[in-house]
N, C-alpha and C positions, 0 to 999 in steps of 0.2 A: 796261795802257796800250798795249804794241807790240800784243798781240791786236786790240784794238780798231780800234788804226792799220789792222794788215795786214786784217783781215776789212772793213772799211770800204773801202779801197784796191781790193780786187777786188769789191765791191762783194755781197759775203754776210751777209745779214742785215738790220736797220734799224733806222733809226734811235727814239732812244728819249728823252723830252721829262721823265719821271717820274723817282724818284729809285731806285727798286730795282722790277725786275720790272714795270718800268711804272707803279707808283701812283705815286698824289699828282701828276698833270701840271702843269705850268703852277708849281711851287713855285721859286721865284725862288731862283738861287745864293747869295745873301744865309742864306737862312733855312738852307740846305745848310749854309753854313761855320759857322753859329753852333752848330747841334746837330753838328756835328765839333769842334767847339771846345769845346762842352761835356763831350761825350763822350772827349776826348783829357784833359781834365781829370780826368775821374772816373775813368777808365783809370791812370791815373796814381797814382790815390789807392789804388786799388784795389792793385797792382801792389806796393805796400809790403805791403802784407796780403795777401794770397792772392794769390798768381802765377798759380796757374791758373784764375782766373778774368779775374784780367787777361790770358791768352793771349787766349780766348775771345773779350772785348773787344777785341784788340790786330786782329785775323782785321775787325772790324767795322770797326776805323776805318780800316785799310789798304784794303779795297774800298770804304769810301765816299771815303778821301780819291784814290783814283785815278776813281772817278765823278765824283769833284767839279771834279779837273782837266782831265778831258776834256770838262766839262759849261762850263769855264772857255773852256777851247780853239777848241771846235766850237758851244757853245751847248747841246747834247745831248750823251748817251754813245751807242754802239752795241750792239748786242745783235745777236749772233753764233750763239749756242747754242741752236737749237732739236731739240725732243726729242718725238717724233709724240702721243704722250699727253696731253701738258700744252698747257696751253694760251695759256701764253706764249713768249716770246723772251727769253733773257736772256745774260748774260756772267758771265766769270770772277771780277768786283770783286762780283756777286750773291750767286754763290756762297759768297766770301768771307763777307761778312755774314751769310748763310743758316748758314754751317757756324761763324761766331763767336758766332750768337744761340743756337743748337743751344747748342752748347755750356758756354758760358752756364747756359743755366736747367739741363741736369742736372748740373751742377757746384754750382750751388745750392741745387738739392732734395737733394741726397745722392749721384750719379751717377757 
């Protein structure tokens, strides 16, 4: 969230209307807080039973619930982090998700 602020503030980077990485544009905050909502739920469930998979999870919902409240705030989140190869923009709350879903499936498969 301060990343966002400060990177937004000197004006590096752009803005970003999708929910991770830029997909799914146009998906209304509405629909955001309910699969956080759900997902905070099943984290939960999870989290008596396997911890480390509820980490995993836990990584997912903290980057989307700070997308969600900058998405709350601004309208949009900011995306900061670009990296000459690839072929998006994104931030730190991406990341997050990225390295909670990772995490995730090989903790599932056996990992």
């Amino acid at each position: 969230m301060v990343f966002q602020y400060y990177f937004r503030s000197i004006g590096v980077g752009r803005e970003n209307f999708g929910i991770s990485f830029g997909m799914w544009q146009g998906v209304g905050v509405w629909m955001i807080g309910l699969v956080l909502l759900v997902l905070c739920g099943y984290v939960l469930s999870l989290l008596k039973n396997d911890k480390k998979i509820g980490r995993g999870l836990c990584f997912v919902l903290i980057g989307g619930l700070v997308n969600l409240m900058m998405r709350v705030w601004w309208g949009s989140v900011w995306d900061y982090i670009s990296i000459s190869f690839l072929p998006f923009v994104f931030n730190l709350s991406d990341v997050l998700i990225t390295v909670g879903v990772v995490a995730t499936f090989f903790k599932r498969n056996g990992g």
